[in-house]
C-alpha positions as CSV (number, residue, x, y, z in Angstrom):
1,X,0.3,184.0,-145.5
2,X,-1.6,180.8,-144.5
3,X,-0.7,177.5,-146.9
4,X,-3.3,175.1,-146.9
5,X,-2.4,171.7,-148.5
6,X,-6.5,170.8,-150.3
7,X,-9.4,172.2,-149.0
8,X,-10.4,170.4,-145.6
9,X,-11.1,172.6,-142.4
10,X,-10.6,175.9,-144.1
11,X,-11.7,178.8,-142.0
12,X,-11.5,181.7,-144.1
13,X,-13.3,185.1,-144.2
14,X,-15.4,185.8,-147.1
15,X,-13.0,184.2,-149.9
16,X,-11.5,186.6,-152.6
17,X,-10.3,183.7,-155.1
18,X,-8.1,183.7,-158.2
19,X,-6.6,180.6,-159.3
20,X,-4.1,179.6,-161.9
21,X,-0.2,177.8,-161.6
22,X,1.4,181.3,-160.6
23,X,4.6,179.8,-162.2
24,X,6.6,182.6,-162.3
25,X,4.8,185.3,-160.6
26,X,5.2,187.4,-163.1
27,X,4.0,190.8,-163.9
28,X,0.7,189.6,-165.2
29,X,-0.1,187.5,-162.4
30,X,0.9,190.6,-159.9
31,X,-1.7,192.5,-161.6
32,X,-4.5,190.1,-160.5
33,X,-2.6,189.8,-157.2
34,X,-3.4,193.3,-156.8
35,X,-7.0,193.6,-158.0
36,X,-7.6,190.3,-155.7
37,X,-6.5,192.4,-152.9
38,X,-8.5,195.3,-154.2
39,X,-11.7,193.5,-154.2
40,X,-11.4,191.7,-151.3
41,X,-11.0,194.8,-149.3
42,X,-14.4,195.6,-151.2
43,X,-15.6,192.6,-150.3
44,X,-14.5,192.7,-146.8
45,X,-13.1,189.4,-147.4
46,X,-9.6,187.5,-147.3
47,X,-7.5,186.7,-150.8
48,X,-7.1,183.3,-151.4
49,X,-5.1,181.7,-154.4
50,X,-5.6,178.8,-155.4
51,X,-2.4,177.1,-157.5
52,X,-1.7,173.7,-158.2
53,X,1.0,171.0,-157.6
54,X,2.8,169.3,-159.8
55,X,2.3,172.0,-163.3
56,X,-0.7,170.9,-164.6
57,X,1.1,169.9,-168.0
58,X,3.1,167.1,-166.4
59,X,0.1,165.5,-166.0
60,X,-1.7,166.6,-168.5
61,X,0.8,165.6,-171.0
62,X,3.3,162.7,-169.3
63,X,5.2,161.6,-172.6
64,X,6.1,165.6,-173.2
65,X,9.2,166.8,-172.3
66,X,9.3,168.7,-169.3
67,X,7.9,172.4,-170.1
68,X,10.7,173.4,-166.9
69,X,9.0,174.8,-164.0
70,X,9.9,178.9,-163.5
71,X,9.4,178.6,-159.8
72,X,9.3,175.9,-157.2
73,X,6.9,175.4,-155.2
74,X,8.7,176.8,-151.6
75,X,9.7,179.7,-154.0
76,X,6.2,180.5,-155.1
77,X,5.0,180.7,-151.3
78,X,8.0,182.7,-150.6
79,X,7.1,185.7,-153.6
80,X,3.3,185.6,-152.9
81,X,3.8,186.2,-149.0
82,X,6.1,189.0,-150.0
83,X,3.3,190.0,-151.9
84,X,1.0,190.3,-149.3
85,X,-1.9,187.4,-150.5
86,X,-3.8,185.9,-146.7
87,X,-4.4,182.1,-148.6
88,X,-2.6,180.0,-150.5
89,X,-4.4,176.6,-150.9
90,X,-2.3,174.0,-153.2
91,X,-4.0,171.3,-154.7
92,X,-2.8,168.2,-156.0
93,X,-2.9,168.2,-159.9
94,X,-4.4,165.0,-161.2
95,X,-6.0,163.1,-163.7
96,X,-9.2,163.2,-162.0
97,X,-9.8,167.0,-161.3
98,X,-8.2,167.1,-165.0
99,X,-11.9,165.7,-166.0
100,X,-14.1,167.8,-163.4
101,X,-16.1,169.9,-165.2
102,X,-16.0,173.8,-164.7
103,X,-19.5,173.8,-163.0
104,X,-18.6,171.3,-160.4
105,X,-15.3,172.4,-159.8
106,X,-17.2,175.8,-159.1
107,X,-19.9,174.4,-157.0
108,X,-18.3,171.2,-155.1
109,X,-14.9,173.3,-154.3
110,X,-14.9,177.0,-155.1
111,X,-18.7,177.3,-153.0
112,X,-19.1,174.3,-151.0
113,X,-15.3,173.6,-149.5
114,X,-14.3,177.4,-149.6
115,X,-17.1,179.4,-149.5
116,X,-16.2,181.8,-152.3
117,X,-17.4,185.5,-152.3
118,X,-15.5,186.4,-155.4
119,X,-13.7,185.3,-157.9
120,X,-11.1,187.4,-160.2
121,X,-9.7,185.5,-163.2
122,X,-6.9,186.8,-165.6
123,X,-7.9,187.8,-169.5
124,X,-7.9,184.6,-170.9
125,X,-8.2,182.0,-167.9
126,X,-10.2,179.2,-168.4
127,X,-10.4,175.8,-166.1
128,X,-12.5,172.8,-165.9
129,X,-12.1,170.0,-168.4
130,X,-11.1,170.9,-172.3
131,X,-11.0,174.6,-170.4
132,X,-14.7,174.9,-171.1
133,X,-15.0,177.1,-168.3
134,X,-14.8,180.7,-169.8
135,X,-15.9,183.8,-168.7
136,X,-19.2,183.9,-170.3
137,X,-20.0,180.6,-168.7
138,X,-18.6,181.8,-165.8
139,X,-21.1,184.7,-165.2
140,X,-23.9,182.6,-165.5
141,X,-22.8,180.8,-162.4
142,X,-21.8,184.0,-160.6
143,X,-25.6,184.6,-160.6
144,X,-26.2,180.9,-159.4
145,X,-24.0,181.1,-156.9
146,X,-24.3,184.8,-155.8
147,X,-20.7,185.7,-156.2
148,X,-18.5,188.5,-157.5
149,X,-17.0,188.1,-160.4
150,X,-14.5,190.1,-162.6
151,X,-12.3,189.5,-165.5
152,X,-8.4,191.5,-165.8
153,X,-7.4,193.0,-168.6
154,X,-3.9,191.9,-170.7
155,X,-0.9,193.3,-168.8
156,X,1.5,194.1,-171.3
157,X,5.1,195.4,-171.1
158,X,6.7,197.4,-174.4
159,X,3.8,196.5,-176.1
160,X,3.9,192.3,-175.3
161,X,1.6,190.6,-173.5
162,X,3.8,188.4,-170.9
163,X,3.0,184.9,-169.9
164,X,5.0,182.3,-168.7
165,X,4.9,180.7,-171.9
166,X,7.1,183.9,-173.2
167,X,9.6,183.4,-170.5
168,X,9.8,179.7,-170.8
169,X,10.9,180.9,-174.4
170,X,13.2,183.6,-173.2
171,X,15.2,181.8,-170.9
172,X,16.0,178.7,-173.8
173,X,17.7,181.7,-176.0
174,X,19.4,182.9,-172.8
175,X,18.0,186.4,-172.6
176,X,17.8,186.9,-169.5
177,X,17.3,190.8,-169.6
178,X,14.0,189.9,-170.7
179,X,13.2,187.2,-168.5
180,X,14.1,189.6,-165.8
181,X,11.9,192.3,-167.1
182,X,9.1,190.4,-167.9
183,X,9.0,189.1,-163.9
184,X,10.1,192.2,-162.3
185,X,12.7,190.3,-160.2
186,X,15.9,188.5,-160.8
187,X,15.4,184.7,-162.1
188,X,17.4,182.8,-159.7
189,X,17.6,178.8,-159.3
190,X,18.5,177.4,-155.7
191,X,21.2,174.0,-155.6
192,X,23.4,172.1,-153.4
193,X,27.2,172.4,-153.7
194,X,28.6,168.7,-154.6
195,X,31.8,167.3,-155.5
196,X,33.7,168.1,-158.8
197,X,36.8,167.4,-160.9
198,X,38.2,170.2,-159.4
199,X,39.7,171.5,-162.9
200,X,38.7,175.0,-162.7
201,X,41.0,175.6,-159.5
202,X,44.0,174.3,-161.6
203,X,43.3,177.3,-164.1
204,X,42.9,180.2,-161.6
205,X,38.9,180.0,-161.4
206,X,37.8,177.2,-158.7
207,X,34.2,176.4,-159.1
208,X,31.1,175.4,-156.8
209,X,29.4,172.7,-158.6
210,X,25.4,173.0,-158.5
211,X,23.4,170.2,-158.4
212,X,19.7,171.4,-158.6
213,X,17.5,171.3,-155.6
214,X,14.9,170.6,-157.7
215,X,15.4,169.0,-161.3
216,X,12.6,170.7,-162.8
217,X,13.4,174.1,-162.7
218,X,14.2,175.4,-166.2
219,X,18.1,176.4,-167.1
220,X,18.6,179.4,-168.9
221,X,20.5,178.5,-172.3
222,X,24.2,177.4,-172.3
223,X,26.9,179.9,-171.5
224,X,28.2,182.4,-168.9
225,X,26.2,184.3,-167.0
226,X,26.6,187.6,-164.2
227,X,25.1,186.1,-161.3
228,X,24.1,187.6,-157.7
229,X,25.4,184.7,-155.2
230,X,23.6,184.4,-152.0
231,X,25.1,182.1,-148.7
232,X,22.8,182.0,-146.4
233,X,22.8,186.2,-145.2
234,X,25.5,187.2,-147.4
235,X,25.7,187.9,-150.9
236,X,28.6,187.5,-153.5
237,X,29.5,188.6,-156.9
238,X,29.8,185.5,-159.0
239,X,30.3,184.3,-162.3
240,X,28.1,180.8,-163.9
241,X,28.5,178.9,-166.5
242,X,26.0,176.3,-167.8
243,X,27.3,173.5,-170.5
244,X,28.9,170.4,-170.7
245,X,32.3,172.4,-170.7
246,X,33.7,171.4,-174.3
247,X,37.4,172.4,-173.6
248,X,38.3,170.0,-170.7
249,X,35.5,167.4,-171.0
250,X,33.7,165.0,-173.6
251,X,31.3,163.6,-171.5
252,X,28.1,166.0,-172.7
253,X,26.8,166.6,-169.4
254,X,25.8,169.7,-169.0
255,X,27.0,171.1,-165.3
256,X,26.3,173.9,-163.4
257,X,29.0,175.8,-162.0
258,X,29.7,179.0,-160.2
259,X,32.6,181.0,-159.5
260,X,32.6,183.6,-156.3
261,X,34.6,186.3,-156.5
262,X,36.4,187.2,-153.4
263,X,35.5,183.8,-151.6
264,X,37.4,180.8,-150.9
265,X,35.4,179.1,-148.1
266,X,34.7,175.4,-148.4
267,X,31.0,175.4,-149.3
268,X,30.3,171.6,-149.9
269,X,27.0,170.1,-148.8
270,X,25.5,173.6,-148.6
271,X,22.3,175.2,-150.0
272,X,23.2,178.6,-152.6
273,X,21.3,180.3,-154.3
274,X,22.1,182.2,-158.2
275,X,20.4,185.1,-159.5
276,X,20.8,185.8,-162.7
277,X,21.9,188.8,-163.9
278,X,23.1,189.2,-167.5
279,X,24.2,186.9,-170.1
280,X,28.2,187.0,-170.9
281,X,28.3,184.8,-174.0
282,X,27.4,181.6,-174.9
283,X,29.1,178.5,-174.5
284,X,32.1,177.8,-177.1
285,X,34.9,175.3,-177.3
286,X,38.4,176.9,-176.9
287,X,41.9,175.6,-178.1
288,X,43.6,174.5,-174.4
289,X,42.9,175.5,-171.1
290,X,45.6,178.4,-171.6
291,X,42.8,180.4,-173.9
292,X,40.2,179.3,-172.0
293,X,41.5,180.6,-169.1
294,X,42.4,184.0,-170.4
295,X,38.7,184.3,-171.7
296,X,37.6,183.4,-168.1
297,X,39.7,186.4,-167.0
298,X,37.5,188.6,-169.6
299,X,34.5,187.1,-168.4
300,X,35.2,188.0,-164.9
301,X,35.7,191.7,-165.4
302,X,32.8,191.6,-167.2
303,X,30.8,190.4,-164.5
304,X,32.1,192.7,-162.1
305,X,30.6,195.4,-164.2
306,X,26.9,193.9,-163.8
C-alpha cells in the first residue's frame, strides 16, 4: 500500500475512492473495503482511501473531551495494507477543510488533485461543511463530474448495526467480547515499558508498567483483563490490569500494567504490545496485599484459560 501524506504529485490509475476516519477498521468499514476493491477491478482502476489526521472531532469540537481514538494512525496503515487497499492518502484535519463545502471538496480534490473515477460511500456518509454532502446531492455531481458512484448498505452483526461510536461505548463498560466481535480482530493498545514502584514483585506478580505510545488511544474500562502479549516476534500469555490500584496506592492515577506469564526478562525502555482478550473482573479495593494477592492467583488461572 502506497501512503501519501495530502494530495501533491499523486500518480494513480483510475481512482476508486472511499473516504471516512477508518477509526477502527471495523466490520463495516471492511465491507466498503471490499466493494472498493470490487469496483475498482470494474473500473480498471486503483483503490484509494482517503482518511484523515488528527479525528475530525478534535477539531471539530476542541473543549470536548477526547472521544479516544480506536486505532492510531501507524496501526490504521498497518490493517488496511493487510487488507489489500493500493492508496492511502491522509489529510490534515483542519478548521479550514472543516468549512469546504461538499461540491468543492468534490471538484477541487476528489477530481482536480486525484482524478477520481469512482467513489463508494458507506450508508449514511456525509462530508463537506454541516455534512451537507449526502448521497442525493452526491449523484448530481456524479453526473457533473462523470464518475461512478455507489452507496453500501448497513453492515450489521446479531441484528446491530456497528460503528465506532458503538465500540467507543463498548470498550468504556469493558466488554471487550463485543468490541472484539464488532472489529473482527483483537483490540490491542501498543506502550513503552517505564519504571515502577516495583510492588507487584513483592507479592509474587511483577509487573511491566505501560505508558501509552500514544495518549489518545481509548482504554478499555478499569479492571483485569486476558491479554495476548507480543515482544517484538514472540508472543506471551499475560494478565492487565487498568486502575489506579486502590489496595496499595492513593494517588488515583490510573496505570497500566501487565503481567507475563512465564517471563522474567528485563523489558524496560521497550515497545509491547496488548491484545485484549476477555475481561476478568473489574477493579475493586481488597483488605491487604495478602487477599489481593490470592485474588491475583485466581485471576491468573483464569487467564490461562482464555
Amino acid at each position: 500500500m502506497q501512503i501519501h501524506y495530502g494530495t501533491e504529485d499523486l500518480h494513480i490509475e483510475h481512482p476508486v475512492v472511499t473516504i471516512g476516519s477508518f477509526d477502527g477498521v471495523h466490520k463495516g468499514h471492511v465491507q466498503v473495503i471490499e466493494s472498493l476493491k470490487r469496483v475498482a477491478q470494474h473500473l480498471k482502476g486503483e483503490t484509494v482511501i482517503i482518511s484523515f489526521e488528527p479525528h475530525p472531532r478534535e477539531v471539530l469540537y476542541p473543549m470536548e473531551k477526547r472521544p479516544g481514538i480506536l486505532t492510531t494512525l501507524e496501526e490504521k496503515i498497518a490493517i488496511l495494507s493487510a487488507y489489500g487497499v493500493d492508496h492511502l492518502i491522509i489529510l490534515p484535519f483542519t478548521r479550514s477543510l472543516a468549512e469546504l463545502e461538499y461540491a468543492d471538496f468534490v471538484r477541487h480534490i476528489l477530481i482536480d488533485k486525484i482524478g477520481m473515477k469512482g467513489l463508494v460511500v458507506g450508508y449514511d456518509h456525509r462530508f463537506g461543511k454541516n455534512r451537507e454532502g449526502t448521497f442525493e446531492k452526491l449523484k448530481e455531481l456524479a453526473v457533473k463530474y462523470h464518475f461512478y458512484l455507489e452507496q453500501e448498505k448497513v453492515y450489521e452483526e446479531n441484528q446491530i448495526n456497528i460503528s465506532s461510536t458503538k465500540i467507543r461505548n463498548a470498550l468504556l463498560i469493558g466488554d471487550i467480547d463485543r468490541v472484539n466481535e464488532f472489529l473482527g480482530y483483537a483490540y490491542s493498545i501498543t506502550g513503552k515499558v517505564v519504571a515502577g514502584d516495583k510492588i507487584g514483585r513483592t507479592i509474587g506478580f511483577p509487573t511491566a508498567n505501560i505508558q501509552l505510545k500514544d495518549d489518545r488511544k481509548l482504554l478499555p474500562a478499569s479492571g483485569v483483563y486476558a491479554v495476548q502479549v507480543r515482544i517484538g516476534p514472540e508472543e506471551y500469555k499475560g494478565m492487565l490490569n487498568i486502575g489506579v490500584r486502590p489496595t496499595v496506592s492513593s494517588s488515583g492515577v490510573v496505570r497500566i500494567e501487565v503481567h507475563i506469564f512465564d517471563f522474567d526478562a528485563d523489558l524496560y525502555g521497550q515497545e509491547i504490545q496488548l491484545a485484549f482478550k476477555a475481561r476478568i473482573r473489574g477493579e475493586r479495593k481488597f483488605n491487604g496485599v495478602e487477599e489481593l494477592s490470592l485474588q491475583l492467583e485466581r485471576d491468573r488461572l483464569e487467564a490461562l484459560k482464555k
